[in-house]
C-alpha positions in Angstrom: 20.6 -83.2 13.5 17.5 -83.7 11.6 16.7 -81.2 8.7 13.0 -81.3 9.3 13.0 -80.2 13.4 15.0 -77.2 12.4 13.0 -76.3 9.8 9.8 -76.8 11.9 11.2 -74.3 14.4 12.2 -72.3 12.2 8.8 -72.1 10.7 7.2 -71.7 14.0 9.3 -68.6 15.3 8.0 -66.6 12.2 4.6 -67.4 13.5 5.3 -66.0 16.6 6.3 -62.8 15.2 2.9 -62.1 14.2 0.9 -61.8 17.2 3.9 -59.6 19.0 3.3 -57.3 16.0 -0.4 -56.7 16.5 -0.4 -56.1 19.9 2.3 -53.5 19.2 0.1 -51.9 16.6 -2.9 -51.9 18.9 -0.7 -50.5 22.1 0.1 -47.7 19.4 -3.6 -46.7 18.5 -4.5 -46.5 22.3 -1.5 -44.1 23.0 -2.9 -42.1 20.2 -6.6 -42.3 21.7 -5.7 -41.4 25.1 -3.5 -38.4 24.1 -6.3 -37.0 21.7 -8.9 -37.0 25.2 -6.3 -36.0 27.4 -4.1 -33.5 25.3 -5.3 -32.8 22.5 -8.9 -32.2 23.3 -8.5 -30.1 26.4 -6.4 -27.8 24.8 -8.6 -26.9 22.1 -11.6 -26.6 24.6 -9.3 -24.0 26.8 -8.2 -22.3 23.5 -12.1 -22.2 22.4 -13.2 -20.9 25.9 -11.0 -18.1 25.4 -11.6 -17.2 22.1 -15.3 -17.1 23.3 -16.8 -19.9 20.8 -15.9 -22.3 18.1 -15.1 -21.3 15.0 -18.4 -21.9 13.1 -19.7 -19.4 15.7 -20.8 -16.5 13.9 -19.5 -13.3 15.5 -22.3 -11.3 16.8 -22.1 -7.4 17.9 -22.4 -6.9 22.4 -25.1 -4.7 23.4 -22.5 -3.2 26.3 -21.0 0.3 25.1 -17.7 0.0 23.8 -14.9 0.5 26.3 -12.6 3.5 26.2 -8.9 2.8 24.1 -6.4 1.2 26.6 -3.1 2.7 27.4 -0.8 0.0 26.3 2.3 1.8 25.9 2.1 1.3 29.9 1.2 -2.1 30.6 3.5 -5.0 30.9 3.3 -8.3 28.9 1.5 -10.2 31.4 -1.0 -7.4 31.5 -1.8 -7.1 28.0 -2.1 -11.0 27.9 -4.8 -10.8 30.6 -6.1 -7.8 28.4 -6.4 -9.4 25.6 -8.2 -12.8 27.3 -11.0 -10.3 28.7 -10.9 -8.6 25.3 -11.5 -12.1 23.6 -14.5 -13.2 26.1 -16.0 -9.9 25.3 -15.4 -10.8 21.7 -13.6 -7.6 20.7 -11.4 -9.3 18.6 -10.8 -6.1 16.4 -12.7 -3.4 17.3 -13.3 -0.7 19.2 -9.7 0.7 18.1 -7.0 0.8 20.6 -9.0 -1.6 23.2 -9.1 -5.1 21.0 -7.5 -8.3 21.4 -5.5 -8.3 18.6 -3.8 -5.1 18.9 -2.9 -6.6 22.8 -1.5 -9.7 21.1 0.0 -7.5 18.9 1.8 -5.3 21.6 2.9 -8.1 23.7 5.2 -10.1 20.8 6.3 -6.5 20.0 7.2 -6.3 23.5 8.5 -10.2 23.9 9.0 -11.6 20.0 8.2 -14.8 20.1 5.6 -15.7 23.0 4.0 -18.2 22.2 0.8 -17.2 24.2 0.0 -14.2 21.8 1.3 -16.4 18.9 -1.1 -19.3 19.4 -3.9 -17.1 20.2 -3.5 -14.7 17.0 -3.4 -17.9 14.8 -6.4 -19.7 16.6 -8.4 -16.8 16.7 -7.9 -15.2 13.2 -11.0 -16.6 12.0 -13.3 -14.8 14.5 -11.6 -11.7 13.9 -12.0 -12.0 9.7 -15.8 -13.0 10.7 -15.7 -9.4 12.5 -14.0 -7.8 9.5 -16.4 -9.0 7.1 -19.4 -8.1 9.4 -17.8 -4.5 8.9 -18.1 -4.6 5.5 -21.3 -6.1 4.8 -22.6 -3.2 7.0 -20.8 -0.5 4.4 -18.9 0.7 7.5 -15.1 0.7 5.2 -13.2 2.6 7.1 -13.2 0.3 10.1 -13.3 -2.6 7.7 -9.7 -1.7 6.1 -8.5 -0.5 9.6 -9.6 -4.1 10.6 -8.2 -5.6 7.7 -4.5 -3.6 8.3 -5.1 -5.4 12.2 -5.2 -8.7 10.5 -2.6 -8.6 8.3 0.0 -7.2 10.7 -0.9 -10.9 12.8 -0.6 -12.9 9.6 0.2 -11.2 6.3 -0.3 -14.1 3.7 -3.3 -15.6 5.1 -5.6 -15.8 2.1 -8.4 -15.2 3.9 -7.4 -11.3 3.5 -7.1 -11.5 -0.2 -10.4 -12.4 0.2 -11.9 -9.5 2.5 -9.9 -7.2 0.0 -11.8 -8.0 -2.7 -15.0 -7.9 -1.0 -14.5 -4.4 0.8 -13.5 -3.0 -2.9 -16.5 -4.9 -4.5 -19.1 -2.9 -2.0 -17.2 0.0 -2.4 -17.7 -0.3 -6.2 -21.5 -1.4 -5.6 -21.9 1.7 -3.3 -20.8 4.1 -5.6 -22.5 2.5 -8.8 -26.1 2.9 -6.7 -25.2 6.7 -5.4 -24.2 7.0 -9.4 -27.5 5.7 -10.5 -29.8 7.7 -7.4 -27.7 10.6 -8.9 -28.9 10.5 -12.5 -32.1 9.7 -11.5 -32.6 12.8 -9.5 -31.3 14.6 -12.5 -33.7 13.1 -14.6 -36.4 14.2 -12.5 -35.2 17.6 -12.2 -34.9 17.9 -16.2 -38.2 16.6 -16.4 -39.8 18.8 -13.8 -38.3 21.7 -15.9 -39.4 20.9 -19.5 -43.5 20.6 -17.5 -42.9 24.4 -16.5 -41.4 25.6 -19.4 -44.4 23.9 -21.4 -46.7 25.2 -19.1 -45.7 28.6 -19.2 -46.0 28.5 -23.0 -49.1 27.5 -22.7 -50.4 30.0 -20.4 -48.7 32.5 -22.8 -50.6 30.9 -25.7 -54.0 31.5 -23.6 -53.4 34.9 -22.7 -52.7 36.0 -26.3 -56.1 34.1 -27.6 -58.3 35.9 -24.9 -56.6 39.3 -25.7 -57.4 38.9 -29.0 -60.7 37.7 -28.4 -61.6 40.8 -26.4 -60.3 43.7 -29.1 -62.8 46.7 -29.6 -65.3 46.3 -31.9 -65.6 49.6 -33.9 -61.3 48.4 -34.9 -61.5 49.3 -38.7 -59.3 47.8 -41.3 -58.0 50.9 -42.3 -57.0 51.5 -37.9 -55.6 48.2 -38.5 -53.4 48.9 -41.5 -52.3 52.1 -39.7 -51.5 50.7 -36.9 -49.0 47.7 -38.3 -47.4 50.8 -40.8 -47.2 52.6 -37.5 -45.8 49.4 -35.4 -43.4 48.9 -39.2 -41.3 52.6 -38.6 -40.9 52.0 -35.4 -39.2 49.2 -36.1 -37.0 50.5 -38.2 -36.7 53.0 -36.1 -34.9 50.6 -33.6 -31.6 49.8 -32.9 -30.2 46.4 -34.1 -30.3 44.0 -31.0 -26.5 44.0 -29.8 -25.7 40.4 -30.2 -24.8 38.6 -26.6 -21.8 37.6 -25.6 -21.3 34.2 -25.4 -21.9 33.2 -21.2 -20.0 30.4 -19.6 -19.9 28.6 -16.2 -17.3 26.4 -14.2 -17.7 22.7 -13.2 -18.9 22.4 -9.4 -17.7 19.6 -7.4 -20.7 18.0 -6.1 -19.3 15.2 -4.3 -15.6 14.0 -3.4 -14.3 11.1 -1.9 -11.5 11.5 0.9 -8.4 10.0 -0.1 -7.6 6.5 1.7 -4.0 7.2 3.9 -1.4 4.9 2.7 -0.6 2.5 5.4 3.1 2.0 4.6 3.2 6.3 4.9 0.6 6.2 8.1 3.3 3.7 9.8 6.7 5.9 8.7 4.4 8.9 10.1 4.8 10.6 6.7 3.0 13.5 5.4 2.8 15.4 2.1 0.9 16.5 -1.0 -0.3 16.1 -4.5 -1.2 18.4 -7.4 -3.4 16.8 -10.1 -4.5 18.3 -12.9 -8.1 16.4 -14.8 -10.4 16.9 -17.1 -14.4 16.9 -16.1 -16.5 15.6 -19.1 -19.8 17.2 -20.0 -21.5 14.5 -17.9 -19.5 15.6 -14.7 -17.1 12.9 -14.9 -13.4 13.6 -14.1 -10.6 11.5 -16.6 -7.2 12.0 -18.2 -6.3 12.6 -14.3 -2.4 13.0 -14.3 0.2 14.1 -11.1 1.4 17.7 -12.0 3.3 18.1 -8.6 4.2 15.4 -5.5 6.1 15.7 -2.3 7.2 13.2 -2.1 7.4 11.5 -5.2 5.1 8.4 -5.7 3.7 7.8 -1.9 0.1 9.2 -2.1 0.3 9.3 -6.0 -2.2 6.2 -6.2 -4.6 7.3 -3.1 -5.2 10.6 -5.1 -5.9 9.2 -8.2 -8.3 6.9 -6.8 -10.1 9.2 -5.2 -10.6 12.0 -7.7 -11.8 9.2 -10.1 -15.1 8.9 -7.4 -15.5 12.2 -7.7 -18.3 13.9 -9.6 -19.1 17.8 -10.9 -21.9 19.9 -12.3 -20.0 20.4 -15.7 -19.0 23.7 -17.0 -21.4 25.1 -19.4 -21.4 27.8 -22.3 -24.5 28.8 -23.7 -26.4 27.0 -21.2 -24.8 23.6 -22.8 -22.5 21.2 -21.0 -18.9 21.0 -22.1 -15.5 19.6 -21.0 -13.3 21.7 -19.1 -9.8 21.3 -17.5 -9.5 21.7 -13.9 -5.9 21.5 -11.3 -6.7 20.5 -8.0 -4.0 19.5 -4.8 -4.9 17.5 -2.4 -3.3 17.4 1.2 -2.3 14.3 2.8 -1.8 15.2 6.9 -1.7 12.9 10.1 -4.3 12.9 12.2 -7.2 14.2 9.0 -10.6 12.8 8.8 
């Protein structure tokens, strides 16, 4: 056989290969086109349209009064799945308590662990409902924004996004309390200042009444009735008594404005209640420090929620001799289901 024909058509079956592989490639790219439009696509549109929007939405509050909380301890899964799709057209993804979508969600895979219909909608949907958590904060409202922010991290604990809204709701709480710190002292001020005017006004009216009374004296007043009259003023003050020296006068600090302790979550799920004694020094400029835990039951549970909320909390100092000074105080704080 001749070496050249075979290696002529051996040349020309690797040029066939080529075109075969093309079309295979382009075959691929439209099975990939057609299953964005007709999977793809349509399932994010039906997930969208119940989640009320896309995304980049933002979240804004109904005008219609919030419904009452739902009774879920009674409904069924398939219930609390249609729940929680009129809950998410109504866009009450967190709020009002006890009537949201999430805590439906919520209910049902604690009812049916792993259903994928409350799975899938609690991860499409967590954006909206962080949007609504944030809105909370921005509007200084922190107790629903923590219960919020509990909501979403019982749906997806390490999602970021709540490290973020963490630091957020304790950055406005420390803004808060740095500008009802400042509207504090400078309603002090004012009062100090308002003092010092009457005081120096009432010196000065005392000054004027003693140079019109000795403006107006008699006349016919000798120097000899005057001489008399300081020897006579001279025994009777030797006459006197020595002034009793005054005891030394002292007043306690006032609390002028605590902050309620935050409930631990961990001991508001276990249904936990108890107490703790803390004993704390308030400063002279009605400050509390060197706060330490005298007494817990139990140990180490609302230790931290104490602390942090005694440190917010400000006093009239304690005084002696009309002067500011530090003073020691023990105070216990109560930590009961179902308080404010």
């Amino acid at each position: 056989m001749d070496t050249r024909i075979t290696l002529e058509a051996r040349h020309g079956a690797r040029g066939a290969v080529r075109p075969v592989t093309l079309v295979a490639i382009a075959v691929i790219v439209m099975l990939a086109i057609a299953s964005w439009f007709l999977i793809i696509q349509p399932h994010e549109e039906m997930v969208l349209s119940d989640a009320g929007g896309h995304p980049s939405t933002p979240v804004t509050p109904g005008t219609v009064a919030a419904p009452p909380p739902a009774n879920v301890e009674a409904m069924g899964t398939d219930q609390l799945l249609s729940e929680a799709r009129k809950a998410m057209n109504d866009q009450r993804y967190l709020a009002p308590a006890g009537n949201n979508a999430f805590e439906f969600y919520l209910k049902a895979l604690e009812r049916e662990p792993g259903n994928a219909v409350a799975t899938d909608a609690l991860r499409e949907t967590f954006p909206f409902a962080a949007s609504s958590a944030e809105q909370a904060i921005n509007a200084r409202n922190f107790n629903e924004a923590q219960r919020e922010i509990d909501l979403l991290a019982k749906a997806d604990p390490a999602n970021f996004t709540l490290t973020i809204l963490r630091s957020k709701l304790d950055a406005q709480r420390k803004l808060q309390d740095k500008e009802q710190q400042q509207a504090s002292d400078q309603e002090r001020q004012q009062q100090l200042a308002a003092q010092k005017a009457a005081e120096e006004k009432a010196a000065a009216d005392k000054a004027a009444e003693a140079q019109q009374a000795s403006t107006t004296a008699p006349k016919g007043t000798t120097a000899g009735s005057t001489r008399n009259a300081a020897s006579s003023q001279a025994a009777e003050t030797a006459a006197a008594p020595a002034p009793v020296q005054a005891a030394p006068t002292s007043t306690p600090a006032v609390l002028i404005r605590s902050v309620n302790p935050r409930y631990p979550t961990q001991a508001q799920r276990a249904r936990t209640e108890g107490y703790v004694v803390l004993s704390f020094t308030v400063t002279s400029e009605g400050r509390t420090s060197n706060i330490k835990v005298t007494e817990a039951q139990p140990r180490r549970v609302f230790d931290r929620a104490a602390i942090d909320a005694v440190e917010r909390w400000e006093f009239k100092p304690a005084t002696r001799n009309g002067e500011p000074v530090d003073s020691t105080l023990t105070n216990r704080i109560n930590f009961t289901l179902g308080q404010p």
